[in-house]
N, C-alpha and C positions, 0 to 999 in steps of 0.2 A: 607813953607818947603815941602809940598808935589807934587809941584811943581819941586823942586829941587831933591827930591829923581828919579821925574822920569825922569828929564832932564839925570841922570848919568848911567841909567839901562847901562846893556852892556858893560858900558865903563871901562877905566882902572881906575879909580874915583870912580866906583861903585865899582870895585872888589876891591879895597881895605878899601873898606868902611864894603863890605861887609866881608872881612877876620876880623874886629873887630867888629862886629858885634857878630860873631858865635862864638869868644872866649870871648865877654862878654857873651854869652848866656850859654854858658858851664859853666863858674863861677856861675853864678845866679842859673842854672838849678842843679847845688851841693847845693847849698847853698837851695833851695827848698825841693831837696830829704830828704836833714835832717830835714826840718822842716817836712818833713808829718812823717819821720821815729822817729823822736824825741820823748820827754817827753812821750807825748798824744797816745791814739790808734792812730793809720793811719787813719781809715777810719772816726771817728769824727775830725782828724788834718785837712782833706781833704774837708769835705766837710765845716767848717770854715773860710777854704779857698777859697773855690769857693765859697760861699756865699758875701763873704768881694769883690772880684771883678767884682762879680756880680753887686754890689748895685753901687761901683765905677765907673763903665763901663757906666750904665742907663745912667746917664746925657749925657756924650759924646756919648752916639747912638742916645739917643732921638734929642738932641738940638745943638752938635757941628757940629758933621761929615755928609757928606752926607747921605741920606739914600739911601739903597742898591737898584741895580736893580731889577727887577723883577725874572733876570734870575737866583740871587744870592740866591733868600729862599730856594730852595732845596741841594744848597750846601750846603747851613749851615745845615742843618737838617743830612746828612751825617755825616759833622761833628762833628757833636752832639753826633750820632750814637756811632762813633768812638772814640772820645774821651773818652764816657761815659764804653765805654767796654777798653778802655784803663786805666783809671783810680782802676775799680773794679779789674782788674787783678794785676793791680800795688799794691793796698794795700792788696790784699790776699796773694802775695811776702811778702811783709813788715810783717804781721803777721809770717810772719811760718820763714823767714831767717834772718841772720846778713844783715846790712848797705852795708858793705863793700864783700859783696859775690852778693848777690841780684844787687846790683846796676851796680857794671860791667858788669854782663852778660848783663840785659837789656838796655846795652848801647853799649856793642860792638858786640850783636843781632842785632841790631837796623840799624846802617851805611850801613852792608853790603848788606843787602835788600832792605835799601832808596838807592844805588848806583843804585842798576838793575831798582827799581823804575822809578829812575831819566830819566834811558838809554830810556825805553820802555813807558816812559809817555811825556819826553821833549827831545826823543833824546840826554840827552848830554853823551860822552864817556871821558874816563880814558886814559893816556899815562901809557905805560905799567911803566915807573917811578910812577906813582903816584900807579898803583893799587901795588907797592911794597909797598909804604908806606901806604896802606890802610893793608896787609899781615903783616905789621912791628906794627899798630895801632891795631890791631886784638890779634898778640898775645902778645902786653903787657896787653890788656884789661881781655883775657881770661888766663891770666897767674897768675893775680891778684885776681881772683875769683879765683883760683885753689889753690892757693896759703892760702889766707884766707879760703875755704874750709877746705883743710887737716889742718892747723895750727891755727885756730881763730875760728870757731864755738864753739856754747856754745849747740844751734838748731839740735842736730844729727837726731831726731826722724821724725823733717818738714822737714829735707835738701834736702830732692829727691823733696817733691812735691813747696820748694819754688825754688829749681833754674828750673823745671819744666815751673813754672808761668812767673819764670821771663825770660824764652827763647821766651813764647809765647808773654809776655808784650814786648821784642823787635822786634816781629813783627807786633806789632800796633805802635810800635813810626816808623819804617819805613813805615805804613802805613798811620798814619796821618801826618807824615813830606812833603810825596810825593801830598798827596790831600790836605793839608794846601796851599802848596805852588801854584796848582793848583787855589784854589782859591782866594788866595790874586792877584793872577794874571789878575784873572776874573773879577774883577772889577776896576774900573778908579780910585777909591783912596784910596790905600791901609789901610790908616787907619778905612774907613769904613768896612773894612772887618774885622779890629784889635777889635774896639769898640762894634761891635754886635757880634761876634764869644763870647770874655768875659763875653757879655749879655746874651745869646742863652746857650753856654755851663755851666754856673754856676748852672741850674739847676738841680735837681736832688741828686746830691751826699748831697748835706743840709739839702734835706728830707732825706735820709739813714743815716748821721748821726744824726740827731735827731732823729727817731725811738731807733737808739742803743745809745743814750743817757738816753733818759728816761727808756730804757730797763736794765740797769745798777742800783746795788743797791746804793742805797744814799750816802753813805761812799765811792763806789766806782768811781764816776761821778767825772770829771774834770771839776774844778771851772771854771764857764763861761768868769771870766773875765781878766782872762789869756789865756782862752784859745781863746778868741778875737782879744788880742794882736796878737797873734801866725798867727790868720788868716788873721788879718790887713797885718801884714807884709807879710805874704806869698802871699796876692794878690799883694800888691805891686813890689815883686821879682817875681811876675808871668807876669805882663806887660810887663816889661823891659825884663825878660828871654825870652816868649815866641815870644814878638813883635822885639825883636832883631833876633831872626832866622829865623821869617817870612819876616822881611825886606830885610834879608842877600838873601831867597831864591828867594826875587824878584829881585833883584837886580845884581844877579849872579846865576853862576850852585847850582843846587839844591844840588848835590850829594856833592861839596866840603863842603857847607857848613855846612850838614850832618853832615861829618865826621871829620871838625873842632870841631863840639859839643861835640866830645864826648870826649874830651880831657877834659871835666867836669869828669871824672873818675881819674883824676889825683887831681884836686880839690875836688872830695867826700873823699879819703883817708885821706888828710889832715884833712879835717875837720872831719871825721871818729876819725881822732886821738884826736885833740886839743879839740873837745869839746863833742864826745860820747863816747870819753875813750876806744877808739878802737886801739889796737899796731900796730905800724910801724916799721920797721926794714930795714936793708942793703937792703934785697932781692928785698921787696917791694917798695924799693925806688926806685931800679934798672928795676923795672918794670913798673915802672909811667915813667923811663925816657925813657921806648921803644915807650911809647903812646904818651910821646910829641914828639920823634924825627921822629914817625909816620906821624905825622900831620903835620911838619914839611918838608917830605919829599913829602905828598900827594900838599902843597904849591907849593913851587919850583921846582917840576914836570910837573905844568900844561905850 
């Protein structure tokens, strides 16, 4: 297979491989948000979850996939870096705002920064068609947070400092989307970068939330064995979400794929609704369909 992924780099094979790719990752990557925003605190949802693909990963770093070059340990260690202050900003959002306010801004934060990224890191550029559809994908994203703002808050008191967090959390998903992509690049088989990245990265947020686990009074701690499940599957939807947008960004322009993902803001509302009990309406439907017909346009543009 990984033969084959890189036989199509470039091609017209690849980019359509790679256009489903970034919209199964958008799905997964909604369907993740809720899990850390769900039930549980965030920040013990989180790290449950990075501990669970941590342990998954081990085997296939140690004994499937190649191991990495030499020149690949201090990417990762970036990575690490970055994701690791990505994550802490993400759940300090999660505490303080709604789902469905938090989560658009740092997603439609996010494209526009991995675009200039993309230009000044791999060169690639936008037909002024597509940057209309990236202007049409912007403001259905940030008209949805605005939207659920004035209309759907319950949070008035956090509301400055979590859409605050969640501006600066979209510029670390533009930042690690641009040096992910770099380094799945940088090595000869992409899965080897997939497989220790989920090794290397699991660290850390498991020791933070177990600190504020056992720091919780007794009554108050969430049953371990639910809240396992929760992480089981979250690592599970974190392979498939994350390893689908880093295949997408080797495999094609960094920047579209970006900004295909984030057509997951149309998939978080749903689920916003169907299962956190969060309202939808005309308006806001009308607003999910500016961000698909965004993506839609930034496609058929290129």
């Amino acid at each position: 297979m990984t033969d084959w992924l890189i036989s199509i780099e470039g091609t017209e094979a690849g980019h359509r491989l790679a256009l489903w790719l970034a919209i199964l990752a958008a799905f997964l990557h909604a369907v993740f948000g809720a899990l850390q925003k769900g039930r549980h605190d965030p920040w013990i949802s989180r790290g449950a979850i990075d501990f669970s693909y941590m342990v998954m990963a081990a085997p296939f770093a140690l004994f499937v996939v190649p191991w990495p070059e030499p020149h690949m340990w201090p990417i990762f260690v970036g990575a690490w870096v970055i994701h690791t202050l990505y994550k802490i900003l993400q759940a300090m959002a999660y505490t303080r705002g709604a789902y469905t306010v938090v989560y658009p801004v740092v997603r439609g934060t996010g494209p526009l920064f991995a675009v200039i990224g993309a230009y000044l890191i791999f060169g690639e550029t936008f037909t002024i068609i597509q940057w209309a559809g990236i202007a049409v994908l912007l403001a259905g994203i940030f008209g949805l947070a605005i939207y659920n703002m004035v209309y759907l808050v319950s949070e008035r008191d956090t509301l400055h400092a979590a859409l605050g967090l969640a501006v600066i959390t979209g510029l670390f998903v533009a930042l690690y989307t641009t040096y992910d992509a770099y380094g799945i690049r940088a090595t000869a088989n992409p899965f080897t970068f997939l497989a220790w990245f989920f090794l290397i990265d699991g660290f850390f947020m498991p020791i933070l939330a177990a600190r504020r686990w056992l720091g919780m009074a007794a009554d108050a701690r969430p049953e371990l064995p639910p809240l396992m499940v929760r992480g089981v599957t979250g690592g599970f939807i974190a392979f498939f979400s994350f390893g689908s947008i880093m295949l997408a960004t080797r495999l094609d322009k960094v920047g579209e794929a970006a900004v295909l993902r984030e057509t997951s803001t149309v998939f978080a509302a749903v689920i916003g609704w169907a299962f956190l009990k969060e309202t939808v309406g005309p308006r806001r439907i009308a607003l999910m369909a500016l961000i698909a017909l965004g993506a839609v346009i930034v496609e058929v543009g290129g």
